[in-house]
N, C-alpha and C positions, 0 to 999 in steps of 0.2 A: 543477096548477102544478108538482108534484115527481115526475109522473110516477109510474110504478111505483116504492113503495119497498119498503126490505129490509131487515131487521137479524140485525147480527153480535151476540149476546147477548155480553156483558164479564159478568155473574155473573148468572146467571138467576133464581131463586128462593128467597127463605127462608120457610120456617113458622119462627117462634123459638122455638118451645115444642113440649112433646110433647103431644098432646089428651086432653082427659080429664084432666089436671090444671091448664094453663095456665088454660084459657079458665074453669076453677073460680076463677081465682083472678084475675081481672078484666083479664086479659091482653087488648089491642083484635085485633075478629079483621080481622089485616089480614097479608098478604106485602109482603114489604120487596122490590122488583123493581128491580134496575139494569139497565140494556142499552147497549145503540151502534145508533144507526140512522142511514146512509148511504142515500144518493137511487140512481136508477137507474145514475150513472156511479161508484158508492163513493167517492164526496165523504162524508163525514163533517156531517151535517146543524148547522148552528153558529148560534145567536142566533134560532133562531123557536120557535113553539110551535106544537102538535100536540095533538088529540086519539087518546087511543090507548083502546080496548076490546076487555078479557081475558074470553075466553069459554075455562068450563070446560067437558070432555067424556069423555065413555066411553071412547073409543076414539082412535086416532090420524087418524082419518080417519072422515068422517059419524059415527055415532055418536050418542048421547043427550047433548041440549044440557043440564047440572046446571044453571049459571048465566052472566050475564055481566055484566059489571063496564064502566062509561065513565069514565075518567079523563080529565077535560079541561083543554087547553090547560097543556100538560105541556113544560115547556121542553127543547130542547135545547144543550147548549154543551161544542162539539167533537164531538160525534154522542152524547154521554154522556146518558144520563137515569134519574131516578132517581124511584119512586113508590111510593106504598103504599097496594097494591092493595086497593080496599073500603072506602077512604074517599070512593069517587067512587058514582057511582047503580050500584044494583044490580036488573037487571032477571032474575027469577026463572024458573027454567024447570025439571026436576024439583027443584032445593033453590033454599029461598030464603036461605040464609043461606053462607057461606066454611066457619064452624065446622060446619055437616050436610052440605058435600061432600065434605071428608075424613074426617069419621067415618063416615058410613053404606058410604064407598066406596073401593077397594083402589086401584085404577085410575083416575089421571084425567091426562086431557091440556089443556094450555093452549095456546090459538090468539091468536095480537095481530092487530090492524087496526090502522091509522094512518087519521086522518080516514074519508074513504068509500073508500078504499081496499079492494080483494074482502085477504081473511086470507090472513097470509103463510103459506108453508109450511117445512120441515117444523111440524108442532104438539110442545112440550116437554113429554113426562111428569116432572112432579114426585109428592113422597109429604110425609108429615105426622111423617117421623120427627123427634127433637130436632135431627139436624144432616142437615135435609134438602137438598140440592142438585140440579140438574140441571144437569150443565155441556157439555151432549154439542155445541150450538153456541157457547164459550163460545172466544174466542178464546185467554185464560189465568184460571184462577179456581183461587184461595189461599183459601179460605175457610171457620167454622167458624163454626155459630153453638150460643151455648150455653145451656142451656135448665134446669140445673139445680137455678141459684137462682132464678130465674125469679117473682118476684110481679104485680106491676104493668107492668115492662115488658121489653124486650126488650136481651138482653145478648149483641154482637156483636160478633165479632174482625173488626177494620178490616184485617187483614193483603191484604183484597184490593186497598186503592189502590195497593200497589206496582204491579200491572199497569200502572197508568197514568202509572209511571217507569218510559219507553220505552228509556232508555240505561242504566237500574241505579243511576245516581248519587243516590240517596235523594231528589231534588229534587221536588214534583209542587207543586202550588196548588190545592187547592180552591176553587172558587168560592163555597160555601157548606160549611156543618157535612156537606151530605147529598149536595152537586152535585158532585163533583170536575172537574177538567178536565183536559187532557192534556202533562204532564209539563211547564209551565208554570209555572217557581216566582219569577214577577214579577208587574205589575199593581199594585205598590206604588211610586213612586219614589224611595222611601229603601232598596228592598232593589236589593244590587248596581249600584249609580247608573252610567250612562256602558259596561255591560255591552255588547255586541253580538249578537244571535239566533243565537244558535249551534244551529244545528237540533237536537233533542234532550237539549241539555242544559239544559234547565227554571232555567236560573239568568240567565234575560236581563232587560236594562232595558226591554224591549218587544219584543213575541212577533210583533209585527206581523199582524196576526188572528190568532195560533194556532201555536204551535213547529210547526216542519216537520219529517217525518219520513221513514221510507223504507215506504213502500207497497206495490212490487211488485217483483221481477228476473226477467227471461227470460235464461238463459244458455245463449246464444247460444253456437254450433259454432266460429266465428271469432273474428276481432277486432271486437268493436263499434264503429265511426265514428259515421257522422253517420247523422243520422236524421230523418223528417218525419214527421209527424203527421196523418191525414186520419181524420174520421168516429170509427169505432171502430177502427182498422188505425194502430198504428206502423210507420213502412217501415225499414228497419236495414239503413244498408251494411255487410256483415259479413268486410271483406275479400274472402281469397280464397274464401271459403267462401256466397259471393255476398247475395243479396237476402236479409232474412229477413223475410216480415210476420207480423206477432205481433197476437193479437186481445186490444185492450185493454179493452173494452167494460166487464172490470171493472178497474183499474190493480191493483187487489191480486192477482189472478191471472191477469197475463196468457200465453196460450196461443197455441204458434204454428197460424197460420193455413194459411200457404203457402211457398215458399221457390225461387228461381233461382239459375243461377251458371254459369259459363262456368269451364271447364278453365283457370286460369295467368291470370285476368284479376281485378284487386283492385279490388273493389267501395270505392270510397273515402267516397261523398257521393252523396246524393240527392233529388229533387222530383216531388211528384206534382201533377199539371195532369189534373183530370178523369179520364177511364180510361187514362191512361198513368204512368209510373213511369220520371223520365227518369234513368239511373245517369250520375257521371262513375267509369270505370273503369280509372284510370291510362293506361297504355300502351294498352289495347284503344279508349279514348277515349270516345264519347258512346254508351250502349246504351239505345235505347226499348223497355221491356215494357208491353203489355199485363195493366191489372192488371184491369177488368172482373170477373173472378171471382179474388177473392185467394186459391183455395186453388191453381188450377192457373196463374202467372202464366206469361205466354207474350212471347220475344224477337221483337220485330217491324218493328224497322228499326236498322242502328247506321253510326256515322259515324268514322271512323278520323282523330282530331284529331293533329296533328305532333308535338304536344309530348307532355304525360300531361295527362289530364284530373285534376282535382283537385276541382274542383265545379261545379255546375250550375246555374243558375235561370233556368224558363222565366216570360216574359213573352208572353202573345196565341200568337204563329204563332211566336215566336223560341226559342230556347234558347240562355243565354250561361255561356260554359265557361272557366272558370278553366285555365288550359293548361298550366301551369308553364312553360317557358323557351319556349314560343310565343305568351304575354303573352292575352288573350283573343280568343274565337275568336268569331263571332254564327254562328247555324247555324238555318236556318229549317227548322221541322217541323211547316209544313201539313199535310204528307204525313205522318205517323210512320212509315212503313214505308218510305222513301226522301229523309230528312234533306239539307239542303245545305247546305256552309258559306258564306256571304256574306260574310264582313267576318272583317277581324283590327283592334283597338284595339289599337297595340305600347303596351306598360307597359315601364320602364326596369327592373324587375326580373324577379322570377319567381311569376308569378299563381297564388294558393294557393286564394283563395277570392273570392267574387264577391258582392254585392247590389243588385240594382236597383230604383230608386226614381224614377219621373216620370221626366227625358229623361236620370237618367244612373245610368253603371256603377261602382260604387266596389268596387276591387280591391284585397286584400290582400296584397300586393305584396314579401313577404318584406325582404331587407336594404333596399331604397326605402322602406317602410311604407306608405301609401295612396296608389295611383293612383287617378284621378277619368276616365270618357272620359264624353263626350258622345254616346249613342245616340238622339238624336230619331230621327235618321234610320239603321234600322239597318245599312244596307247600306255607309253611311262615317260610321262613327265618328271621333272626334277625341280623344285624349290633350287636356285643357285643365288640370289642375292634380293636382299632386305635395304629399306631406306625408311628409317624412320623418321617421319615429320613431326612436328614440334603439334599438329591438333589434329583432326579427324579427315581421314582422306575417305570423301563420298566419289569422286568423278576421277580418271585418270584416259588423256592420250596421248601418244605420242608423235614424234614430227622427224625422221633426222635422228639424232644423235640424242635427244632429250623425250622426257619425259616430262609431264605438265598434268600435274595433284594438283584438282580444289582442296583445299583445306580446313575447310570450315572458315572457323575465325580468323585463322592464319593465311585466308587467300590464296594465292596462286605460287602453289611451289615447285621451281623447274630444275631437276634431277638430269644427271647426266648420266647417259645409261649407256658411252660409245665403251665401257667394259660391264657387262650384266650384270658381274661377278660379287663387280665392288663401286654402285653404285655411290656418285657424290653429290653434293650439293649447286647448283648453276647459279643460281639467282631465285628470288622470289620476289610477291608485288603482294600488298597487302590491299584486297578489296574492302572497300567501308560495310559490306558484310558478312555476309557468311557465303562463303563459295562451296555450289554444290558441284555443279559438272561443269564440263570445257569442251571443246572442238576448236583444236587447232588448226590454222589455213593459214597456207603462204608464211607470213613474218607475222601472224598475230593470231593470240591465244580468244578465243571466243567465252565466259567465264558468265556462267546464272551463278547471282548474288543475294540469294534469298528475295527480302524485300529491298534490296536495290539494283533490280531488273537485270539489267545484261550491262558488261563490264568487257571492254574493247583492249586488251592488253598488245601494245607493240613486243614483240620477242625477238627481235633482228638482230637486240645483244643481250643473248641469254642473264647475263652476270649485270644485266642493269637494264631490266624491263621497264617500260614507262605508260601511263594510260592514253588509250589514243581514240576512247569515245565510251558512251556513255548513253543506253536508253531506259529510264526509268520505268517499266511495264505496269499496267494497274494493279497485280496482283501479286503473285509469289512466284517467283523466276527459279524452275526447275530443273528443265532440262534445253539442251540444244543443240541446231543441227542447222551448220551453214550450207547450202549450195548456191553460189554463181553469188550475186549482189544482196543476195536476202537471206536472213537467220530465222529460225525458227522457233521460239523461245514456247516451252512449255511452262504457262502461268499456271498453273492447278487452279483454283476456279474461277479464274479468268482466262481459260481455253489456250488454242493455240494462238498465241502473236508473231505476228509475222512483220520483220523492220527490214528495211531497208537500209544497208550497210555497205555501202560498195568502198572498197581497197584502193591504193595504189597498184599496176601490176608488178 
């Protein structure tokens, strides 16, 4: 069901006492084990439970099995888990006891399983001294345990939950005395009332599943734009410095894969349709790659549009080009290696960005704000309705019955488009800056805010949006592209950012 899993250890091991005097003195023989465990795509595992069993060893690898240990149905929340190891069945293999593997033995390695999952790798050497630790996969660990008054039970310096105040601001929530969660400091409605999810700073009225954080950066040689999301591959128009595909397969490290670019030609926006990778690239205009093999992509047909391309979205055989002052452009690419333009929709302004949805094309339409044309038929399009926004519409998608315009200054304007004809006004949300694009998911607008990174809009009631999180990115928040728990935010020259955002469902 979770596929292959894998953990990032948050503080790995404590013995709390030194042996040979603890355990004299009625000390329980158990390891205090906290960890993090994320699923195959480093999603952070949140609200199930697991069986996990610690088997001790000789050596790092094969080795003489001492013993092993089944803790079951061991909860996780935000990937956090916390056990003590030996209170679960202990099945015997050369020692039957916790207290006769570190006394008899200098050397021992610990291996986790999750359910029937084969044992993760590497295996963690811990030791049995008073302030034992192994932190060697340990993403940050502050910790001390003390062992020297030591009778009955174990006396531990908590200093390690700061790791899990992500931003430093002192704020975190445990969910229990033992369970902590991540940097989270609400779940109560009298603490901070009427707050809003400000991604990492643990002081909200509702975290909305889980405060969002920053997970991954690929920094990109160019300016990062817009970007699409397929399988394990972000595609990143990276400017002049062209294609960039980055393998996400883990979001926390992602690694580039492959890379394109044309001499003088600015990769601005992109979509990927199966094994091609269609660029709009300003002035050079519509560029199809072959992405088949993402480490060597290859140029395999391109189409020289009048205006500048600005963006792209292919639909079946079609591709529709945001054109800037040549309004949009229909470009049939049955053929990828010999593209043909079919149709112009003239838009009264200047076409920045494009979405289409069932028979029609909704254009972002700069100082006009949303053109609407009618594509059943792509070959003659019709202009059938205009909405003019109060400032500049760069990003436009739709969801449903509406429409959702960045608007520059004016932030997020949501059009109601269930008649095309005679589009009206739904509601808007004024972002604290200038709204470039959006992608819409579920009940919430996704919104780059210039320099105020990425902008979390609830949409659930058109006619009175409200903000429902907040990641301030290091650089200039351009474009974006959510799939499953993480967003993709195009920083221009702070590369791709990659957060962590996960939903209600």
């Amino acid at each position: 069901m979770r596929g292959k899993i894998w953990s990032a250890l948050v503080c790995v091991a404590f013995l709390g006492v030194e042996l040979g005097i603890a355990w004299a003195q009625s000390v329980p023989q158990l390891i205090n084990y906290q960890g993090r465990l994320t699923n195959s795509t480093g999603q952070p595992l949140n609200g199930v439970n697991v069986d996990l069993t610690f088997a001790f060893y000789s050596a790092e690898t094969s080795g003489t099995l001492y013993l092993s240990v089944l803790q079951p149905n061991v909860a996780m929340t935000k990937g956090i888990y916390n056990v003590l190891i030996g209170s679960g069945t202990i099945t015997p293999g050369a020692e039957s006891t916790l207290f006769a593997v570190f006394q008899n033995h200098s050397e021992v390695w610990m291996g986790v399983k999750v359910d029937a999952d084969p044992e993760m790798t590497p295996r963690s050497r811990i030791s049995s001294t008073p302030y034992s630790m192994s932190g060697e996969n340990a993403n940050t660990c502050n910790t001390a345990v003390t062992a020297a008054t030591a009778t009955t039970s174990l006396s531990v310096d908590t200093d390690w939950l700061k790791d899990l105040d992500l931003d430093g601001d002192g704020h975190y929530k445990p969910v229990s005395a033992n369970t902590p969660n991540d940097d989270c400091d609400d779940g109560d409605p009298n603490i901070y009332p009427g707050k809003t999810d400000t991604c990492g700073d643990g002081i909200d009225s509702n975290c909305r599943n889980g405060d969002c954080y920053h997970a991954g950066t690929y920094d990109t040689p160019g300016e990062a734009q817009n970007s699409y999301v397929s399988g394990t591959y972000a595609y990143v128009a990276d400017g002049e410095s062209g294609l960039q595909i980055i393998n996400i397969s883990s979001p926390y490290a992602p690694a580039l894969a492959g890379t394109h670019y044309i001499t003088g030609a600015n990769y601005g926006s992109v979509y990927v349709s199966g094994s091609y990778a269609y660029v709009a690239a300003a002035s050079y205009g519509l560029l199809v790659l072959d992405i088949s093999n993402p480490a060597a992509p290859s140029l395999v047909g391109t189409y020289d549009t009048p205006g500048s391309a600005y963006d792209v979205q292919v639909v079946g055989n079609y591709a529709y080009v945001a054109d800037y002052w040549s309004s949009l452009k229909i470009i049939d690419v049955s053929n990828p290696a010999a593209p043909v333009m079919i149709s112009t929709c003239s838009t009264p302004g200047y076409a920045y960005d494009v979405d289409v949805s069932g028979s029609y094309a909704y254009i972002a339409d700069y100082e006009w704000g949303l053109s609407i044309c009618n594509v059943s038929n792509p070959a003659a399009p019709t202009l059938v309705g205009t909405y003019n926004t109060p400032g500049y519409a760069w990003g436009v998608d739709t969801s449903g019955n509406y429409a959702y315009v960045t608007d520059d200054t004016f932030g997020l304007q949501i059009i109601d488009v269930s008649n095309p004809s005679a589009p009206t006004l739904a509601g808007n949300y004024d972002t604290p800056g200038r709204a470039i694009k959006v992608f819409a998911s579920g009940n919430y607008a996704f919104v780059t805010d210039w320099g105020f990174g990425l902008q979390i809009i609830d949409v659930f009631s058109p006619a009175s949006p409200t903000l429902a999180g907040t990641y301030n990115t290091p650089g200039t928040a351009i474009g974006i592209y959510v799939s499953g728990a993480y967003s993709y935010v195009g920083d221009y020259t702070s590369g791709l950012q990659i957060i962590y955002t996960p939903t209600p469902p």
